[in-house]
C-alpha positions in Angstrom: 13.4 9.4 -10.5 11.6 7.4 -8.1 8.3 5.9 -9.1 5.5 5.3 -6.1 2.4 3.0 -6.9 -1.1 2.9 -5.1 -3.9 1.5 -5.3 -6.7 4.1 -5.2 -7.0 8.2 -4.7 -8.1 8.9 -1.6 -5.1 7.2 -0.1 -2.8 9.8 -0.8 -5.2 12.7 -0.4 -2.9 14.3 2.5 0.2 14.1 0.1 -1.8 15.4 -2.7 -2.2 18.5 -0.8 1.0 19.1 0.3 2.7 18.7 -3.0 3.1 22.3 -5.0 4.1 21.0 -8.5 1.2 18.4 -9.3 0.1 17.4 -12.9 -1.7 14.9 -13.7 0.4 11.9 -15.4 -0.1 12.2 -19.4 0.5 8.6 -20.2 -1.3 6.4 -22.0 -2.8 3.2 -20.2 -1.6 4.9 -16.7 -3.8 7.0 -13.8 -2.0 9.2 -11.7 0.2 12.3 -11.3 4.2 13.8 -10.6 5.7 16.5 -9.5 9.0 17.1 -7.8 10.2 16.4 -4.5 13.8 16.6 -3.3 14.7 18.3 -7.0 13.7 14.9 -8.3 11.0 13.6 -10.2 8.5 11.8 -8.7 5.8 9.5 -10.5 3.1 8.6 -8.5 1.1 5.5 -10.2 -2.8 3.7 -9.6 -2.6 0.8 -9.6 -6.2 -0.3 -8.7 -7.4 -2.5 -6.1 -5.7 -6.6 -5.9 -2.9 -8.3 -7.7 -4.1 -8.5 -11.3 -4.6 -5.0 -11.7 -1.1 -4.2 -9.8 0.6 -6.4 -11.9 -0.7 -4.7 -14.8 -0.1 -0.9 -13.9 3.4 -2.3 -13.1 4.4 -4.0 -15.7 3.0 -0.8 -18.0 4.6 2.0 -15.4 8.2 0.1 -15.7 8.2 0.0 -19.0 7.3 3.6 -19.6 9.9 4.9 -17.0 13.5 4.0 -15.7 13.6 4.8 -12.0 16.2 4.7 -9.4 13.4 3.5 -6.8 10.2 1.7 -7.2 8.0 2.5 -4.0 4.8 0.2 -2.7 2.6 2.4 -0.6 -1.4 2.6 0.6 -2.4 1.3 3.4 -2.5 -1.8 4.9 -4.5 -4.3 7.6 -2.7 -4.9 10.9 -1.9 -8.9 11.4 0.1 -7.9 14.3 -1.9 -7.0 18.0 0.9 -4.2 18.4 0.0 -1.8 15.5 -2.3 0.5 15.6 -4.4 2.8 12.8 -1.8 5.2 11.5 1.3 3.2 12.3 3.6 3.0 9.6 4.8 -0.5 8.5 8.0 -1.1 6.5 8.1 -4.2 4.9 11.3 -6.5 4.9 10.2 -9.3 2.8 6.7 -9.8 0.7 4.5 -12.9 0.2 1.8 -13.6 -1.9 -1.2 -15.6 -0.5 -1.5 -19.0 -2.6 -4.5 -18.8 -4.6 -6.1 -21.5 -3.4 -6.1 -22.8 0.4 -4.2 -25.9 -0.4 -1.6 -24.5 -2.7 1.6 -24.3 -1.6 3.4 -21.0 -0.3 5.2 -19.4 -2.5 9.2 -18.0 -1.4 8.9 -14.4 0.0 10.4 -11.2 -1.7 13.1 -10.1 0.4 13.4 -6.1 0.2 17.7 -5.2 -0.6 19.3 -4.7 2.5 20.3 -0.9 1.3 17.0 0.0 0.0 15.8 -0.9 3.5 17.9 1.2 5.4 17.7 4.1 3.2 14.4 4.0 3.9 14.7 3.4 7.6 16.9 6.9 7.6 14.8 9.1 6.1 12.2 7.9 8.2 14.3 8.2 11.5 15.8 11.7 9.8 11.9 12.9 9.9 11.6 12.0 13.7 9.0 8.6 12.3 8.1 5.8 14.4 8.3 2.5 12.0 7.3 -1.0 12.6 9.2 -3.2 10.2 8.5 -6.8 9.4 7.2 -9.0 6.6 3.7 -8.2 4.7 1.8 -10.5 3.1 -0.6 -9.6 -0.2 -3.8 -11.4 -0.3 -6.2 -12.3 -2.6 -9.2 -11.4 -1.0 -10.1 -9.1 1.4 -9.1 -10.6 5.6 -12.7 -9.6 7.0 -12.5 -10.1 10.4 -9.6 -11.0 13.3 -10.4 -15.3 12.4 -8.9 -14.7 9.3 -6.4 -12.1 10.1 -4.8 -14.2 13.2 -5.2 -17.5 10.8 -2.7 -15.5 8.1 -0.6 -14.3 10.6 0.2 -17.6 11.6 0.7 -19.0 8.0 3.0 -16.9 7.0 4.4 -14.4 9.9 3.4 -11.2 8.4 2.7 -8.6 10.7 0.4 -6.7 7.9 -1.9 -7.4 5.0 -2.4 -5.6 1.4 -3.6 -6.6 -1.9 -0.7 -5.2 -4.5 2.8 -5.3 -3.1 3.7 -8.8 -4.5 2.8 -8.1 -7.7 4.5 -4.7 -7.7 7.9 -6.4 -6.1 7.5 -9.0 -8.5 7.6 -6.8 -11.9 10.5 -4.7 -10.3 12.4 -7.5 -9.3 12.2 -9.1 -12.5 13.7 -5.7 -13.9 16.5 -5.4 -11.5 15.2 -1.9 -10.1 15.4 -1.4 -6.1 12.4 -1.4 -4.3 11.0 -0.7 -1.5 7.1 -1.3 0.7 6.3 1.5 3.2 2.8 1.6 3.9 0.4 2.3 7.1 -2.1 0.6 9.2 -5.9 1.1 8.3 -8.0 -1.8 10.1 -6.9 -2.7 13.6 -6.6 -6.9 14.1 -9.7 -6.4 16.1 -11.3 -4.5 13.5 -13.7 -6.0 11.5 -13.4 -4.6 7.6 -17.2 -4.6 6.3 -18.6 -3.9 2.7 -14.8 -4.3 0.6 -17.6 -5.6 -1.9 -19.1 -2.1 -2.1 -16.1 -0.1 -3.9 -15.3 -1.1 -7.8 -11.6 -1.5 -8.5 -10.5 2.0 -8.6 -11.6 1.6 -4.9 -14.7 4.1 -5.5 -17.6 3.5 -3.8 -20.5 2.0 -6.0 -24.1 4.1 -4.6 -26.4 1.1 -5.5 -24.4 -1.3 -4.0 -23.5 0.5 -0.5 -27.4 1.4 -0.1 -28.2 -1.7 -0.8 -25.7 -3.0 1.8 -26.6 -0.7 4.4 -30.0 -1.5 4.2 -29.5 -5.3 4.7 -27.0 -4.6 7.7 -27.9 -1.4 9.3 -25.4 -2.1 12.1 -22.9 -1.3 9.8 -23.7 2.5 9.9 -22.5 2.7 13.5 -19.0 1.8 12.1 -18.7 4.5 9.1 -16.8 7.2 11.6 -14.3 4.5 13.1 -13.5 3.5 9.4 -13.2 7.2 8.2 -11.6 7.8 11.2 -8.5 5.4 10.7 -8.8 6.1 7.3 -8.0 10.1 8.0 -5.0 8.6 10.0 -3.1 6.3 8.0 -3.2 8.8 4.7 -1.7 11.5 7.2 0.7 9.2 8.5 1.0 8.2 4.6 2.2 11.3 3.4 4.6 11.8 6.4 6.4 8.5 5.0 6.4 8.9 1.8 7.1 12.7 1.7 10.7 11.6 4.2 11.7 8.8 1.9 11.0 11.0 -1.6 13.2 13.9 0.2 16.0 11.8 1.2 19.2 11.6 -0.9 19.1 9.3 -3.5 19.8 5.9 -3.5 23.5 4.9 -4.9 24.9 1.8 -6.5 
């Protein structure tokens, strides 16, 4: 079985759709839902929004369930000038940003060497451009292109996300394969306003975004480039994740 993790619904609303044999996941602790795909079973997980929740899911999903593959996906913030909202990004290695500003960095995740190109052919097998290169997991939301171009030179990633260490972490601990494919949301130009506005399910909390919109009404002009992107990485989402849980399985 393969076992996929994200961090909040609407991210995999194109999948959802496209998926015949969908039931909501009946365990304990866990969000989410499975169905088949390939003849397999496929266990798609919520994690929540940043690391500590991530970890969590992960460490509760893994214990639960004995996949063959363990899948980070969701979108992601573009580090590099040469992606582009929609563009898939398959990560090679995985760091997590220190938690302070001083602390030191710590060693990268490095994704198995046959997990990546299983995952590079199913993606080449469905005809789907890739960008591949390392991804780093932040703490906190990269606002603006300042802090984006300052992490990109820290650490070399060409994207951003807020779960994938944790989630590489758990599975690594465990010995199970895993594997990052996930696609660009926020441009490096693109600023990424009102993160404070959504609770940790990623749901948008009323109160809080009227009150935001009211204090910065500038910010309206920007809802239909966000939805926007965000209607073309979730398609380009499922197009991923749909090739990868179709391919053969994984062996060794």
């Amino acid at each position: 079985m393969i076992l996929i993790f994200y961090a909040f619904s609407r991210e995999l609303g194109p999948l959802k759709r496209r998926l015949k044999e969908r039931v909501p996941l009946a365990e304990p602790g866990l969000r989410g839902f499975e169905s088949r795909t390939g003849g397999r079973r496929v266990v798609f997980v919520a994690t929540g929004i940043g690391v500590e929740r991530a970890s969590e899911a992960a460490r509760i999903a893994m214990d639960r369930f004995s996949p063959e593959l363990v899948i980070g996906t969701g979108v992601v913030g573009a580090l590099s000038a040469g992606l582009s909202p929609g563009d898939i990004v398959l990560a090679e290695r995985i760091m997590l940003a220190p938690a302070d500003e001083g602390d030191a960095q710590e060693p990268a995740i490095t994704i198995a060497h046959d997990t990546l190109r299983h995952c590079e052919h199913a993606l080449r097998r469905a005809g789907l451009d890739f960008a591949r290169g390392g991804l780093l997991t932040s703490r906190r939301v990269l606002a603006n292109a300042h802090a984006k171009l300052h992490a990109k030179e820290q650490t070399g990633a060409i994207a951003v996300d807020m779960e994938s260490a944790a989630l590489a972490s758990e599975a690594l601990r465990r010995g199970i394969k895993f594997a990052v494919v996930r696609t660009v949301m926020d441009a490096l130009g693109d600023e990424v306003f009102g993160a404070e506005l959504a609770d940790g399910q990623g749901r948008v909390r009323p109160l809080a975004a009227a009150g935001y919109l009211a204090r910065n009404p500038s910010a309206i002009a920007q809802l239909p480039r966000m939805m926007r992107n965000l209607a073309r990485a979730t398609r380009s989402l499922a197009d991923a994740v749909e090739a990868i849980g179709l391919a053969a399985p994984l062996t060794g």
